[in-house]
N, C-alpha and C positions, 0 to 999 in steps of 0.2 A: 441458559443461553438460547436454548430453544424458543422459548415465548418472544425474547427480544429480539430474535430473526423471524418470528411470524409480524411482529411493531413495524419492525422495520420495512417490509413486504409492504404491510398494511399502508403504512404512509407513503410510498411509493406509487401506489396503485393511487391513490387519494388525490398525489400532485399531479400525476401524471393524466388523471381522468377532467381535471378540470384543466389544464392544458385543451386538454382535447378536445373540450367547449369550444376552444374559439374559434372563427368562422373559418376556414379551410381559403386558402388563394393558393393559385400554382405560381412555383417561380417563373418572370419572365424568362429566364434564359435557360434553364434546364427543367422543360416541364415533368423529369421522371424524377426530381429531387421532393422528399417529403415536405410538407406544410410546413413542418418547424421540426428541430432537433428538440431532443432532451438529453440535459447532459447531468451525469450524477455526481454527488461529491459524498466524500466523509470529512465531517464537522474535525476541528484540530481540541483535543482532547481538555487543554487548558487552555486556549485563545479561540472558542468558534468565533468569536466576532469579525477575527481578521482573517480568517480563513472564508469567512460568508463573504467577506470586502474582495478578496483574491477573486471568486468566483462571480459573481457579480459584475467584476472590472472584466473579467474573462467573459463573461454570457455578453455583453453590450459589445466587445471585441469583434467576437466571434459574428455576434449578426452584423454590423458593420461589414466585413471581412465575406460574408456570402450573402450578405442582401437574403438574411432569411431567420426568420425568428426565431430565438434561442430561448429554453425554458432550462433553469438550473432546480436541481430540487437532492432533498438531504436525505443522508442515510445514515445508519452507523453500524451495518458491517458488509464486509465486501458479497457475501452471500448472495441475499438478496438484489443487491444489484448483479450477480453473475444471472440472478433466474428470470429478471426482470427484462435483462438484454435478452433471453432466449426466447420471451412470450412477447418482442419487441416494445415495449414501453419505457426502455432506456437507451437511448442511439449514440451516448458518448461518454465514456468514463475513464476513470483513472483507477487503476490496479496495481497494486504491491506484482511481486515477480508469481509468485504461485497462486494466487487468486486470479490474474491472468492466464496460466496454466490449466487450471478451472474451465475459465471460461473457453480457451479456445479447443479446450477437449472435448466439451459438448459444441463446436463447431457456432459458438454463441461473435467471440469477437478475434476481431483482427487489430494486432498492434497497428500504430501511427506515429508515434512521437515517446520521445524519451527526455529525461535532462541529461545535459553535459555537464562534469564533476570541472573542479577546476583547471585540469588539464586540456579539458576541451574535448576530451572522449569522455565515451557515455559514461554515465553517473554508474559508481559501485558503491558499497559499502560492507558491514562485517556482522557475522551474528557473534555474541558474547556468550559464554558460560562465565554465573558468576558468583562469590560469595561475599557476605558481608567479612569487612578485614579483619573482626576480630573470629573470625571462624578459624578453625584449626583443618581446614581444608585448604591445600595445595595444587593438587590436580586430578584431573580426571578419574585416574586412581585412587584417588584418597576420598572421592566423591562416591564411588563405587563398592569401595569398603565398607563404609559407613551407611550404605543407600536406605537397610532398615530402621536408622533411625532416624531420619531426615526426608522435607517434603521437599520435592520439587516441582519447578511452576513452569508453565508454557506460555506463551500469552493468548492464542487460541488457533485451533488445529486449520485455521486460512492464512495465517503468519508464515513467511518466508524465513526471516531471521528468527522469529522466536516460536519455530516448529518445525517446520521443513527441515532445514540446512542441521540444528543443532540433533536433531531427532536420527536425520543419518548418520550424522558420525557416530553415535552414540552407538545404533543399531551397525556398523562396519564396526566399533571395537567389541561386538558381541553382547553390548548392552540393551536393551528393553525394558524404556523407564517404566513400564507398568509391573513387571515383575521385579525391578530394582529398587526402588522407594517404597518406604510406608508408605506415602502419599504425594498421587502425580495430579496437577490442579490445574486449568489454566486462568489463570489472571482477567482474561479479557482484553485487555489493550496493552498498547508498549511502557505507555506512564504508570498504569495499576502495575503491575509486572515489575518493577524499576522500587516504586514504592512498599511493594509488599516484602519487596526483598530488604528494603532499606529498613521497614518497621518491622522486621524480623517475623512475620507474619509465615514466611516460607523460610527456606537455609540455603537453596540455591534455585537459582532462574535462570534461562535464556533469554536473550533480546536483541533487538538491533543495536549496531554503534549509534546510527543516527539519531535515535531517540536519547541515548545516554549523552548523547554529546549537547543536544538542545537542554536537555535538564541540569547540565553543566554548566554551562553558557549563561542558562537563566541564575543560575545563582543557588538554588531550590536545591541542589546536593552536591558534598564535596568528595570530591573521590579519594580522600581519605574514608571515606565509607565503606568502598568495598574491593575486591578483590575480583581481577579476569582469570580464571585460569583455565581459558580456552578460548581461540579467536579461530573461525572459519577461513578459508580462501575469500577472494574478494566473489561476492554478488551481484551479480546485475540489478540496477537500481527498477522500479516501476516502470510502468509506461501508460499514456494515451493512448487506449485503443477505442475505436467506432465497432458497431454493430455489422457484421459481418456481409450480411445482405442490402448494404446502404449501396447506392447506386458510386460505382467508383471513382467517378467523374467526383462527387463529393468527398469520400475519404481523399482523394487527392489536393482538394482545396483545403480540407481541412489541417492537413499535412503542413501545407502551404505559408496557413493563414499562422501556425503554431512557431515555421522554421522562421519569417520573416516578422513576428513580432515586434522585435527590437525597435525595426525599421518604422514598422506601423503604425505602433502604439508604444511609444515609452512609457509612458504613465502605469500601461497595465504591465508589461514587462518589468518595471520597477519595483511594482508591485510586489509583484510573485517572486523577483527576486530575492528580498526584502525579509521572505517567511522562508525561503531556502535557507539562508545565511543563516539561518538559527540552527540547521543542521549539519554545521561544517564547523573544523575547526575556527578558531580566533586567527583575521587575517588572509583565509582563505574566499576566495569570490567564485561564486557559483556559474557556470557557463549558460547556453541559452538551450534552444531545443535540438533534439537533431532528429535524423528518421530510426526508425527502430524494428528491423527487420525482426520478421516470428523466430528466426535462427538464433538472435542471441540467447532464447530462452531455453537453445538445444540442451546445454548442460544440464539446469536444471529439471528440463524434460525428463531426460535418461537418469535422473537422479532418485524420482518420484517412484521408479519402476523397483527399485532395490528395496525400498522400504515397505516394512510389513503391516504396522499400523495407522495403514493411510487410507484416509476418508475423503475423495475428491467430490466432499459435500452430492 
């Protein structure tokens, strides 16, 4: 995991230095606004092409929207994009709930924008404890019994749903998956995690709803497959936050340009709705942006503080 967080650094540093080739203009109207933003993404695990299209429709938006040139560039873990914002070579990103935690600890970003769930308040969702269904495991307990002779998976320790949130509860009922399992692994992403549990590869995993629910969705696995036998409180979904030291006058356009897309740009709102849908139930319509104050992240703030095997990278 290591080498493919120094890859990913590495290509960061790569896109972002040839950005920075191009010639420098000041904005006409706010001449303390930087030459151009960079804004980061992570490629969607089985579909990058249309998560590249999402971004894309979003960078031409966005410079529209501030009359100011937008450079999009990829990555594949939220890591390096937290360190990337703190040496300034990333000015806009999108962050799971604890990888923004991350970032705003070392004083790197500031929330701006969130999604609305179908209700129209902010987007939440659930982490999973789970087993395949022919497992003779029941619950937590029957999990804990058994923990020497079974692996269990994480999907990796900047995961919210599949580290964070499941990891506390674990550690409040006294458990500590590293002295509890023969073997504590993490997966690397929501779909390897999802998959390793399905190909029996591990005995039990944590992960988001959201990703089980788009795996469902797609067809790719039936939930006759496997067994929840633990679901979290509800989580605060991600959010867009900018680079902490951007001149305010810009995170607030950027705010702006995010709450009023509907209005501005169908096309790209459409868009991105389009790849939300794939994360919600069948029939459910995903809402637009809203603002996303650093407080909603208090719970999980004060939540980081209790756990003992935590590495905030």
């Amino acid at each position: 995991m290591k080498n493919t967080a120094q890859l990913s650094s590495y290509l960061i540093v790569i896109a972002v230095f040839l950005v920075s080739c191009a010639p420098e203009k000041t904005h006409p109207n706010h001449p303390d606004w930087p030459t151009h933003l960079t804004m980061a993404y992570l490629p969607d695990e089985e579909q990058p092409g249309r998560r590249l299209s999402m971004y894309e429709s979003l960078e031409t938006y966005l410079e529209e929207q501030l009359n100011l040139e937008v450079n999009v560039v990829k990555t594949t873990l939220y890591g390096p994009v937290v360190e990337a914002m703190i040496s300034e070579k990333i000015d806009i990103a999108y962050f799971s709930a604890f990888s923004y935690l991350i970032a705003s600890s070392k004083g790197a970003a500031e929330s701006l924008v969130m999604r609305q769930g179908p209700d129209l308040k902010p987007r939440v969702y659930y982490s999973h404890i789970v087993v395949h269904s022919d497992s003779d495991i029941y619950s937590i307990d029957n999990l804990v019994s058994k923990g020497k002779e079974l692996t269990f998976s994480f999907v990796n320790p900047a995961s919210t749903s599949g580290h964070l949130i499941p990891r506390a509860h674990l550690e409040r009922e006294g458990i500590v998956p590293e002295g509890t399992f023969k073997e504590m692994v993490y997966s690397g992403s929501q779909h390897g995690t999802i998959y390793s549990l399905l190909g029996k590869k591990v005995d039990a995993a944590a992960f988001g709803s959201a990703n089980l629910k788009k795996a469902i969705r797609s067809g790719r696995i039936d939930p006759k497959e496997f067994r929840i036998i633990w679901t979290s409180p509800a989580i605060p979904a991600g959010c867009t936050a900018a680079r902490k030291n951007l001149p305010e006058s810009l995170k607030e356009a950027v705010k702006t340009a995010f709450i009023e897309m509907e209005t501005q740009s169908l096309e790209t709102f459409e868009l991105i709705q389009s790849i939300y849908r794939e994360y919600l139930d069948e029939g459910e319509e995903p809402g637009g942006y809203t603002l996303c104050p650093d407080s909603v992240f208090d719970p999980l703030r004060d939540l980081t503080k209790s756990i003992k095997q935590l590495n905030m990278l």
